[in-house]
Residue, then its C-alpha position, 0 to 999 in steps of 0.5 A: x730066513x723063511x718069511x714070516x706068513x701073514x695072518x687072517x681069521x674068516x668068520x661065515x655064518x655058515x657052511x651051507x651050499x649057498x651063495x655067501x658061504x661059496x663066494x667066501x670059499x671061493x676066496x679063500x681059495x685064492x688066498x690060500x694058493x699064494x701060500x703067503x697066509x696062515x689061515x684060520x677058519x670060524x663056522x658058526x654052523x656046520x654044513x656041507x661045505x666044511x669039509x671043503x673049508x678044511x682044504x684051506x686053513x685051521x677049521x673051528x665049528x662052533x655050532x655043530x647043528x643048526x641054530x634053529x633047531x637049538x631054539x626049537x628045544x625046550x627045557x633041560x634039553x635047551x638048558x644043556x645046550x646052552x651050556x654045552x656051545x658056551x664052553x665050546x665057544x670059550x674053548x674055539x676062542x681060546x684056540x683062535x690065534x691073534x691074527x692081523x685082520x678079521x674077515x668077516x662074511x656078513x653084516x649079522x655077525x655082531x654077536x661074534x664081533x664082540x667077541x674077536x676083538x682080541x683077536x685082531x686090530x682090523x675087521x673087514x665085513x662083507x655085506x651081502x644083505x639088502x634091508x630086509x635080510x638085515x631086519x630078519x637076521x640081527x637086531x640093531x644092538x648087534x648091527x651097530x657093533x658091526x658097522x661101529x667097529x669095521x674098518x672097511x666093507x665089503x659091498x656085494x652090489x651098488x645097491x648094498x654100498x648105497x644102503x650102507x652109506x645112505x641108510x646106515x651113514x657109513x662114510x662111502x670112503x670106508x667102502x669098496x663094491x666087491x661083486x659076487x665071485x665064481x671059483x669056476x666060471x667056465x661052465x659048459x653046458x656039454x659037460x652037463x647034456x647027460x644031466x639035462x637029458x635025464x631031467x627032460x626025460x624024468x618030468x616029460x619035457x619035450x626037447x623043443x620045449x624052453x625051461x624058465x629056472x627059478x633057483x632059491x629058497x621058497x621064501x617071501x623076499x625070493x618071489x615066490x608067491x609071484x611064480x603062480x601070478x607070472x605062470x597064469x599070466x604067461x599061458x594067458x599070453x600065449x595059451x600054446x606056449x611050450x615054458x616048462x617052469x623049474x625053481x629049485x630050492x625046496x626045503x625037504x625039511x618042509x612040505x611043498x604043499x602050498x607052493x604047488x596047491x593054485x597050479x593044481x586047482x589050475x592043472x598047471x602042474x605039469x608045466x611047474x616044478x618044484x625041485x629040493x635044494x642040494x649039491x647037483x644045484x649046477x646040473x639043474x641050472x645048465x638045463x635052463x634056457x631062461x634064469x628068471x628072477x623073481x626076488x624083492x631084494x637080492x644083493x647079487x645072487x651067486x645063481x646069475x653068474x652061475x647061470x651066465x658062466x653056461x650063457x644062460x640071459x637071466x630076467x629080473x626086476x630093477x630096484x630089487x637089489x644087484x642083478x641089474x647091475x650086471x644085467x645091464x641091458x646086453x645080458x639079460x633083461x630088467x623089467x620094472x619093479x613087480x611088473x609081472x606083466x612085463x616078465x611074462x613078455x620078457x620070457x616070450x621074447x626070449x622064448x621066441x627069438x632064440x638068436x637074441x637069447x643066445x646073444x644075451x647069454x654069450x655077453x653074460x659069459x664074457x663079462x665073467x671074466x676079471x671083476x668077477x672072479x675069486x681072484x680079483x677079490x683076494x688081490x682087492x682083499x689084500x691091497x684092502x689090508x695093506x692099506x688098512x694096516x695104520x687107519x685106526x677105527x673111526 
């Protein structure tokens, strides 16, 4: 008699090449693997990763474009669409089959939580926000429907698990701390010298130079208004210092004017490099020497473990969110809040003993091993739902 497969629906709210939306592919690969679950997959966006998705289970994709274009529209034309993606969605929903549990990959997905509550007796949320994300992207109507009908979350971080318990009374013991996860996490940076040669030559770096990378959206909560401050600051410190600053993540969508304005009125655009976000993301990040993170709040961004997996140290700030946690002292630096001063002397130390980067990228690399992997999510998520499977919805 052939077993009968288990079930599950994995909601993302996008399929973007970012770090929410690969760390859940990245699970759903695994689970797939074991050949013992019937997937299903819900997209509330399309974007390059669908495809990928598609390797693994049942794809529906309810909006086919982006959500912010749709409320740009005016008009007939924004009445037809709200017409056209209610039917769709009507349409995804009926085809979705009752499944045993519901994954969902953030905490802003109130709006279609309510609306998969046929579709299973568990739900599982995976938070990978921090307070101001969750201000930005949901409103507390939606978010309270998350929290009151989850049975068990996913946290990113320590820091999301404290913010849940503390700011949102969510019972602790409804939670577990399920890091941020690489499908690959033997990276060489051999694999990649073509790619970092290239790019030395392209923007004139010298090969004795050091690259300090910067990896995300050019957004407030990202720090990138800090950049210009910490590069003055740097050449301040060290005026023949020979950094080469890289942030790559720019919306192409949009000008880089006013990101590169106060480093051409100071003549440091030279030494500041703005690069558009898209899928040759690791090549840039394997030419670093220094991952530098200059994010207010990051749950734990994906780039520091991609960055570790080439045994590249990263710099942030304490009490911004995750990154600390795996830092932790051996495997990279941690400076005080908003103390650009102190990340300045950061790169310089780093900068100047070579043998001490190195030391700090090799512990990075190997603490990549077990905890976080793909694979020790899916037996978390696994044993989760077993566990799960009489407890009722408090």
């Amino acid at each position: 008699m052939t077993k009968k497969k288990r079930s599950i629906i994995f909601v993302s709210h996008n399929a973007s090449r970012t770090g929410a939306p690969m760390i859940l592919l990245g699970l759903i690969k695994e689970l797939a693997q074991s050949s013992e679950w019937d997937i299903q997959i819900l997209l509330m966006e399309a974007g390059p990763l669908e495809a990928e998705f598609h390797r693994f289970g049942k794809v529906y994709v309810w909006y086919k474009e982006p959500v912010f274009t749709l409320s740009a529209k005016r008009g007939f034309s924004r009445l037809l669409s709200q017409i056209k993606y209610k039917l769709r969605g009507k349409r995804i929903l009926s085809q979705l089959k009752k499944s045993e549990v519901v994954f969902l990959n953030t905490i802003t997905n109130g709006h279609v939580h309510k609306k998969l509550l046929g579709k299973a007796d568990t739900f599982i949320t995976y938070v990978h926000e921090l307070q101001t994300s969750i201000k930005m992207n949901t409103d507390r109507l939606s978010l309270n429907t998350v929290i009151g009908g989850s049975n068990h979350f996913f946290c990113g971080s320590n820091a999301v698990k404290e913010m849940l318990v503390e700011k949102y009374e969510v019972p602790a013991g409804k939670t577990s701390v399920v890091y941020s996860s690489l499908q690959l996490i033997e990276l060489e940076k051999i694999n990649y010298q073509s790619d970092i040669d290239k790019l030395r030559e392209r923007f004139r770096i010298p090969e004795s130079a050091i690259i300090i990378g910067l990896s995300g959206t050019t957004e407030w909560r990202k720090g990138i208004d800090w950049l210009y401050p910490l590069v003055k600051l740097y050449f301040k410190k060290r005026p023949n210092g020979n950094a080469y600053f890289i942030w790559k993540g720019i919306d192409v969508r949009k000008s880089d004017y006013f990101e590169r304005f106060d480093f051409e009125k100071s003549k440091l655009t030279h030494r500041v490099i703005f690069l558009p976000h898209g899928n040759d993301a690791l090549a840039t990040i394997a030419a670093y020497d220094i991952h530098l993170l200059l994010s207010r709040e990051d749950p734990y961004p994906l780039v520091v473990l991609e960055a570790a997996a080439f045994g590249i140290p990263s710099v942030c700030f304490k009490g911004a969110g995750g990154s600390p946690e795996f830092i932790e002292g051996d495997a990279g630096i941690a400076v005080e809040y908003g103390d650009l001063d102190a990340v300045a002397d950061a790169i310089i130390y780093l900068e100047t003993d070579s043998g001490r980067r190195k030391e700090l990228g090799s512990v990075a690399k190997n603490k990549l091993k077990g905890t976080h992997h793909s694979s020790n999510a899916a037996s978390i998520l696994t044993a989760t739902i077993d566990k799960l499977k009489t407890v009722p919805v408090a």
